[in-house]
C-alpha positions as CSV (number, residue, x, y, z in Angstrom):
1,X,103.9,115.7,107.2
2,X,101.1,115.5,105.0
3,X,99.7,112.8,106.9
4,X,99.4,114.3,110.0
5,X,97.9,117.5,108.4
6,X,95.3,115.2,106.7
7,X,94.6,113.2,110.2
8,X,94.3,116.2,111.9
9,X,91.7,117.4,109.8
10,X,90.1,114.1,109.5
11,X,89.8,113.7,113.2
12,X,87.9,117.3,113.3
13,X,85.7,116.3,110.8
14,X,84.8,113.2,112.4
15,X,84.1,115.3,115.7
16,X,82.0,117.3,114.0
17,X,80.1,114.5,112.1
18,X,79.7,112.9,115.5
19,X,77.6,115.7,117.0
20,X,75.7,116.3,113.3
21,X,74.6,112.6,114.5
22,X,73.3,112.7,117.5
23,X,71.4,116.2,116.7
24,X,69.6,114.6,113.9
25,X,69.3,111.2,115.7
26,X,71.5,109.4,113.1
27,X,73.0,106.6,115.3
28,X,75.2,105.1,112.2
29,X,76.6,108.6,111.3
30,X,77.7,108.7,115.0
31,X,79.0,105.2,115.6
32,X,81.3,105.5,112.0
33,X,82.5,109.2,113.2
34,X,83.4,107.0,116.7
35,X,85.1,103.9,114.8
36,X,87.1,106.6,111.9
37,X,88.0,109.1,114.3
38,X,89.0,106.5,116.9
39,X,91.8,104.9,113.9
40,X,92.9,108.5,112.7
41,X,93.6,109.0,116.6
42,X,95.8,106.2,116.7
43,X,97.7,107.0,113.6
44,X,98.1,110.8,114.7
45,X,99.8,108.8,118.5
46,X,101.5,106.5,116.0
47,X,103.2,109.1,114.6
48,X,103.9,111.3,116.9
49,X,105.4,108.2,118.8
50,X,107.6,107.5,115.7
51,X,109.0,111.2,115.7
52,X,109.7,110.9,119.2
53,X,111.9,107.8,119.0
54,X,113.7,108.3,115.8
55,X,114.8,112.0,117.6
56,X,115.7,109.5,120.4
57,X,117.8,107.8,118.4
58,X,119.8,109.5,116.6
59,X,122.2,110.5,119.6
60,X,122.3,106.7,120.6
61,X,123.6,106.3,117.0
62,X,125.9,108.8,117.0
63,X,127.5,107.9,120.4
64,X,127.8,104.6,119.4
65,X,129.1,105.3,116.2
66,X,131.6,107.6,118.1
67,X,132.6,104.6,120.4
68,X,133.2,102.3,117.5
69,X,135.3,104.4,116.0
70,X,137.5,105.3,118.2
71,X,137.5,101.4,119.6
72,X,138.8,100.2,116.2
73,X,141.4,103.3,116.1
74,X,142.8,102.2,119.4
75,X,146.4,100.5,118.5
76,X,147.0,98.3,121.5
77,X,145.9,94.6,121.2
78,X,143.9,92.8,123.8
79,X,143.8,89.3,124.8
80,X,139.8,89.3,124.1
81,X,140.4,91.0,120.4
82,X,138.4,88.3,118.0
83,X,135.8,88.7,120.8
84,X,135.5,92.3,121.1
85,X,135.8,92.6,117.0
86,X,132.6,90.3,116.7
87,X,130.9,92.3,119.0
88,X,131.7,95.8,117.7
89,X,130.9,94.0,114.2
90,X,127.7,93.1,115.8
91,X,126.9,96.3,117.0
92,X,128.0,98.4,113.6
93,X,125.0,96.1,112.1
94,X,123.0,96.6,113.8
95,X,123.2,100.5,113.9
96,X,123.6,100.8,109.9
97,X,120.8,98.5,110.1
98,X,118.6,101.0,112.2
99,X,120.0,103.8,109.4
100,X,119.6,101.8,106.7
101,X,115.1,101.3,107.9
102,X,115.0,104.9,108.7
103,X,116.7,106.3,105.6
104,X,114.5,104.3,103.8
105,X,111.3,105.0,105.6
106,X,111.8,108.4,104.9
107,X,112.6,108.5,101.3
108,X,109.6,106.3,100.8
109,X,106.9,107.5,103.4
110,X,108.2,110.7,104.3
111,X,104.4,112.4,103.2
112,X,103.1,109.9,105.5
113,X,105.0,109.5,108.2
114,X,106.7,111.8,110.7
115,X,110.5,111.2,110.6
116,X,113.0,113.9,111.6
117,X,115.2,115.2,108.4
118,X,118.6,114.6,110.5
119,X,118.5,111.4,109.8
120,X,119.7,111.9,106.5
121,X,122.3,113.5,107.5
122,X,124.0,110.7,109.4
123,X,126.5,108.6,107.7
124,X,127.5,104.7,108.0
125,X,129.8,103.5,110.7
126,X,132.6,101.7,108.5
């Protein structure tokens, strides 16, 4: 959160600088406002971007961690079962997978990066 608080500000500053600039006819204050504001820009749409798909995801998880569940609870035996067990294995990776990155980006980069606190609160699919 920090990050976006310090972009924010960063970006305002560099808008400011800008215009200081080209009052005072100081073409390389302008052009390295232009080229810092430009990169905090893309980090403030990188993040919000990242917010927006990891609030995406976590329903996706959750269904699918719902349908796994209850596929491996079912009792009856199909003549496909070694085939649908690989690929409910393969899909149970691949979604711990997704929770193990986004746990771990937010322990790690959580002043830096934008990353909704629910997903702490999901659990493995077993």
């Amino acid at each position: 959160m920090i990050g976006v608080i310090t972009g924010i500000i960063i970006f305002a500053l560099c808008i400011v600088f800008f215009f200081v600039g080209e009052n005072t006819y100081r073409v390389g204050l302008s052009v390295i406002s232009i080229i810092i504001g430009l990169f905090t820009a893309f980090y403030l749409f990188l993040a919000g971007a990242l917010y927006v798909v990891a609030k995406v995801q976590i329903p996706e998880f959750q269904n699918k961690k719902a349908y796994i569940e209850e596929t491996l609870g079912k009792e009856g035996k199909s003549l496909n079962d070694s085939i649908d067990e690989q690929a409910l294995q393969d899909l149970k990776v691949s979604c711990n997978r997704w929770l193990i990155e986004a746990k771990t980006y937010h322990e790690n980069l959580k002043m830096w990066l934008v990353i909704p606190d629910e997903v702490m609160d999901l659990t493995f699919i077993e």
